[in-house]
C-alpha positions in Angstrom: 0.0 0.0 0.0 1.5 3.4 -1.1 0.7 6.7 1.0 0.5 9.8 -1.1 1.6 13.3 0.5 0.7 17.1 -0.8 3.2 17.5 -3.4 1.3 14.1 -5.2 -1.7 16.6 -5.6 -2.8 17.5 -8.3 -3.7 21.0 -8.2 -6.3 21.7 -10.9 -8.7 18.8 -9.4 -7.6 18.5 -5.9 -7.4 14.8 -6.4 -4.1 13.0 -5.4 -2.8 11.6 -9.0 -3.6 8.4 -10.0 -0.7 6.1 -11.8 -2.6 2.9 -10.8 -5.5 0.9 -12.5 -9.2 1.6 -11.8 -10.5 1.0 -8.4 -8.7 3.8 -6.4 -10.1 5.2 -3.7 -8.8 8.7 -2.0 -9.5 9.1 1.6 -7.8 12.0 4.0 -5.2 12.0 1.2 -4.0 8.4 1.1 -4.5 6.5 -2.5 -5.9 2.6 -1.6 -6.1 0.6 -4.3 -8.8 -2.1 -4.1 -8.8 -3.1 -7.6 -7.1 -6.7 -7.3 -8.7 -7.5 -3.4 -11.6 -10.2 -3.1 -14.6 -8.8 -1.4 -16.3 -11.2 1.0 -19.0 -11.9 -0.8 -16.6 -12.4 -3.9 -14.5 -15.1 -1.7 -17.6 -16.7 -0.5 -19.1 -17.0 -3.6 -16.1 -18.4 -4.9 -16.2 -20.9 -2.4 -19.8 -21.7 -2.6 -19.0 -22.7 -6.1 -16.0 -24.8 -5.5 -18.3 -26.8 -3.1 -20.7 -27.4 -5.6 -18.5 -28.5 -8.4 -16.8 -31.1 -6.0 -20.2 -32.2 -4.4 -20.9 -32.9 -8.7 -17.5 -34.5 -9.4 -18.6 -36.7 -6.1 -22.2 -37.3 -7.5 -21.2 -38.1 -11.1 -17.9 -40.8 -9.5 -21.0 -42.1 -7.1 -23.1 -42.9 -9.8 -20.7 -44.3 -12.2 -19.9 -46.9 -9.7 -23.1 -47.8 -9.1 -23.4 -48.5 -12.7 -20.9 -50.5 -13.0 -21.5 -52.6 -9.5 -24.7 -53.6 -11.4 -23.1 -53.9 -14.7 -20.6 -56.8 -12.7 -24.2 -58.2 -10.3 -25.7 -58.7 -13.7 -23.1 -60.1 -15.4 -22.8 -62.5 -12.4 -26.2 -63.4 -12.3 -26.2 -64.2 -16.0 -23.0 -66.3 -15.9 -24.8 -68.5 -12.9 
């Protein structure tokens, strides 16, 4: 995090210059730069969809084994 004194004012807007990318914030004249910082909603989200993707991968393995533990029951009741 970079702190930003008077002579980084610019004096035509009263804004402190910004060199970084979008998401700047100017408070009490320090620069923060939020831009590349998950939120907690973004992180939770991001979590909540991890979950579900594994709890799918999980599902789908499930259910293909199932299959083929029939696939092998029938193939034994056949063969007796």
């Amino acid at each position: 995090m970079n702190f930003y004194g008077p002579r980084d004012l610019n004096k035509t807007t009263g804004l402190i210059s910004t060199t970084g990318g979008e998401g700047d914030l100017v408070r009490f004249g320090r620069r923060v730069n939020f831009g590349n910082k998950l939120t907690n909603y973004d992180l939770l989200e991001d979590h909540l969809k991890d979950m579900r993707e594994h709890l799918i991968k999980k599902k789908q393995e499930r259910n293909s084994q199932l299959a083929q533990d029939r696939e092998f029951l029938n193939s034994v009741k056949k063969r007796d």
